[in-house]
C-alpha positions in Angstrom: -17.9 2.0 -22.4 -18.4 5.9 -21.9 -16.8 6.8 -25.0 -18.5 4.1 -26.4 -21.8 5.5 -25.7 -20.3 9.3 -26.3 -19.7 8.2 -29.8 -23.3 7.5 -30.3 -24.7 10.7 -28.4 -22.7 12.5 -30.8 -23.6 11.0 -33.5 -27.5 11.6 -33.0 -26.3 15.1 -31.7 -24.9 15.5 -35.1 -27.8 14.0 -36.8 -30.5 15.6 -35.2 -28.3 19.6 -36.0 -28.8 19.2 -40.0 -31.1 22.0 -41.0 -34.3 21.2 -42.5 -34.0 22.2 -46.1 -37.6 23.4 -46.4 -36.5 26.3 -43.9 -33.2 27.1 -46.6 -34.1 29.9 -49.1 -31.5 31.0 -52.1 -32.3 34.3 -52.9 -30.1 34.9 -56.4 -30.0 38.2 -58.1 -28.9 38.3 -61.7 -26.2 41.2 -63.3 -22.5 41.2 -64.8 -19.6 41.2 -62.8 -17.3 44.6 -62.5 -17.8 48.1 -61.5 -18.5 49.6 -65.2 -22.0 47.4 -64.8 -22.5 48.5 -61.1 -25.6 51.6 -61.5 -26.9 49.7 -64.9 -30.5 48.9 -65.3 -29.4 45.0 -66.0 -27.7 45.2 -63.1 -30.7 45.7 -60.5 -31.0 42.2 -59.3 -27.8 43.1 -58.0 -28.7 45.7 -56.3 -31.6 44.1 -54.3 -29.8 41.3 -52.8 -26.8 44.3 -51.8 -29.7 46.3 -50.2 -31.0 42.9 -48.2 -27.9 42.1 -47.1 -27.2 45.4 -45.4 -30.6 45.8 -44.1 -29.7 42.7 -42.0 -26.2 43.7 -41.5 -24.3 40.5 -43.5 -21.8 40.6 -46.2 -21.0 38.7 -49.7 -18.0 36.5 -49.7 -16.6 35.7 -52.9 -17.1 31.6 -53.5 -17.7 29.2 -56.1 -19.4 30.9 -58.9 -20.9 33.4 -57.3 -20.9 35.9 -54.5 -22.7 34.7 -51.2 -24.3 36.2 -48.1 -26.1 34.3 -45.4 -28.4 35.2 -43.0 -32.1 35.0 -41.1 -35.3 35.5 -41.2 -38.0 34.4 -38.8 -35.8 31.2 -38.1 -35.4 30.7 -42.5 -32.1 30.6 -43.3 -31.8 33.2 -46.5 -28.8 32.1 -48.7 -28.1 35.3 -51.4 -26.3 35.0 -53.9 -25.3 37.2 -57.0 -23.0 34.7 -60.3 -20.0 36.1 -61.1 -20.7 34.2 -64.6 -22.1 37.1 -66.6 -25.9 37.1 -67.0 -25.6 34.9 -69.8 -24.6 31.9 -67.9 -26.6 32.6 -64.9 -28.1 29.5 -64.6 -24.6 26.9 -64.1 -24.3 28.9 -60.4 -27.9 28.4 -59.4 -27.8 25.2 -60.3 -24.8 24.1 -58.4 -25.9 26.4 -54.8 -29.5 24.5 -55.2 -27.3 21.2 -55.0 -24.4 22.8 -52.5 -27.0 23.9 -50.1 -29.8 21.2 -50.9 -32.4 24.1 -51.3 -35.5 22.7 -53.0 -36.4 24.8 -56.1 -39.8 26.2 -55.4 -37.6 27.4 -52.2 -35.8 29.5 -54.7 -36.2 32.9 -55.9 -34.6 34.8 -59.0 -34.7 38.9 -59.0 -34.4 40.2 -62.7 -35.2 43.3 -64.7 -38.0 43.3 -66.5 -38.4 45.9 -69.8 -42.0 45.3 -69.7 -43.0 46.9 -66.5 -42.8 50.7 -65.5 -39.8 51.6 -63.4 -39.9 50.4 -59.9 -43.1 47.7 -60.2 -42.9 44.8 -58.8 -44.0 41.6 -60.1 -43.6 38.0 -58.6 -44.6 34.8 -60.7 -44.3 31.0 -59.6 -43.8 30.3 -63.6 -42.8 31.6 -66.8 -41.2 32.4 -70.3 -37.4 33.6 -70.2 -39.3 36.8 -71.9 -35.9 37.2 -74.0 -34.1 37.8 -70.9 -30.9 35.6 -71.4 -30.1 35.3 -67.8 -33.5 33.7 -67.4 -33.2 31.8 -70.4 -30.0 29.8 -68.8 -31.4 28.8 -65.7 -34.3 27.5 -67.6 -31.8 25.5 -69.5 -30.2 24.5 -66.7 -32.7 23.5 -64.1 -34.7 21.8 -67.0 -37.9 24.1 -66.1 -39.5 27.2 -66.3 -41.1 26.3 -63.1 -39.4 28.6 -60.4 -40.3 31.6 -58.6 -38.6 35.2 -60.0 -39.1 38.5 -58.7 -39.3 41.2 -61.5 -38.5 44.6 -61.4 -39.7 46.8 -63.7 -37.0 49.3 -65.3 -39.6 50.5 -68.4 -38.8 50.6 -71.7 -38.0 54.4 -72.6 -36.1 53.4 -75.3 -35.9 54.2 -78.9 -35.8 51.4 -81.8 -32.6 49.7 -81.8 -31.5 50.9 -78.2 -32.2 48.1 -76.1 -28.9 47.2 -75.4 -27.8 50.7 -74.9 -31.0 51.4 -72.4 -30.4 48.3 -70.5 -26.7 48.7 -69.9 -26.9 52.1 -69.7 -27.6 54.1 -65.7 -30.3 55.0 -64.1 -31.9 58.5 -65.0 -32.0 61.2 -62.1 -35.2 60.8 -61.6 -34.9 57.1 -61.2 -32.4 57.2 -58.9 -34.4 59.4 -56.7 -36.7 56.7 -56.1 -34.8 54.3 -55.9 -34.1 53.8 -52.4 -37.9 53.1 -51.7 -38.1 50.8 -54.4 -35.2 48.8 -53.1 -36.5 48.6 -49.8 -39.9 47.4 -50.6 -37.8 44.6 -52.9 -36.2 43.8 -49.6 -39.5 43.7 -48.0 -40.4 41.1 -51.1 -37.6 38.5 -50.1 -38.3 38.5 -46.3 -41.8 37.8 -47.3 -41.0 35.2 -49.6 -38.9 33.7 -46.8 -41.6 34.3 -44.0 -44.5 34.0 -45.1 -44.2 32.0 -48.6 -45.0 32.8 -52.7 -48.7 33.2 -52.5 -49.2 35.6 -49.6 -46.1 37.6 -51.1 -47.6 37.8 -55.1 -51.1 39.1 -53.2 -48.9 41.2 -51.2 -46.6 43.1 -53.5 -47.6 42.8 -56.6 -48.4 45.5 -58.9 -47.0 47.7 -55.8 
């Protein structure tokens, strides 16, 4: 009769423990894979998501398709997570951690370069065109929408004609690198926002800043 009754309390127990998925955030930023991409402009989603997960003192496990790091904020669980598919195939890991962890999509977040804003601004949409970016434009073809949240970082475009590719693999300038460290700190202040306090408050927030 006891176990009986201990199999049931258990089973509610067990029940009652699954984590609301409203309070589960993936946080993905998008680069390639391998240390000759590490300091590139493409690579600054990267970057962000390496920054947040120091500032709250977590590390990335390798896993299926992708690095991950987990960790809190106000009670959110934050998952991050950074493909190890190349940018071009972005979209196959964020699809399948949306589904591992049950994370609904408007509680997701994509962090991407973005040619068309000076270095270091910040912008955050809810919607959007792939803007040629081919990471973006294979999570779009994988989540069937353009409607999810990204963060984008502005890296400029001081480039001349034909050296797009070259500008966007290529490092960060001195100068850039000098600021950097700010920048990347308010982009962490960006994702614990998003997390806290929602996409609204943290677009009249941050962007343009």
């Amino acid at each position: 009769m006891f176990s009986f009754f201990n199999r049931i309390f258990k089973k509610k127990e067990k029940e009652t423990s699954v984590e609301d998925p409203m309070k589960k955030f993936l946080i993905v930023g998008l680069g390639n894979i391998g240390p000759k991409y590490t300091n590139t402009r493409h690579n600054i989603g990267f970057k962000v998501v390496d920054a947040f997960a120091k500032a709250n003192n977590t590390t990335f496990e390798t896993e299926k398709l992708g690095d991950i790091a987990k960790t809190k904020v106000k009670g959110k669980t934050v998952i991050l997570l950074k493909p190890n598919t190349y940018m071009n195939l972005s979209g196959k890991a964020v699809r399948y951690w949306l589904q591992q962890e049950k994370i609904p999509i408007e509680n997701l977040l994509v962090i991407t370069d973005d040619l068309n804003l000076e270095f270091g601004t910040i912008r955050v949409k809810t919607k959007g065109s792939d803007g040629g970016h081919n990471g973006l434009k294979d999570i779009q073809a994988q989540l069937n929408t353009t409607k999810y949240n990204r963060f984008r970082f502005g890296i400029s475009d001081q480039f001349s004609k034909g050296r797009q590719v070259d500008y966007v693999l290529g490092e960060w300038s001195s100068e850039e690198e000098a600021s950097l460290t700010e920048r990347l700190e308010k982009g962490c202040d960006v994702i614990a926002s998003f997390a806290a306090a929602g996409i609204s408050n943290t677009m009249n927030a941050y962007n343009g800043k």
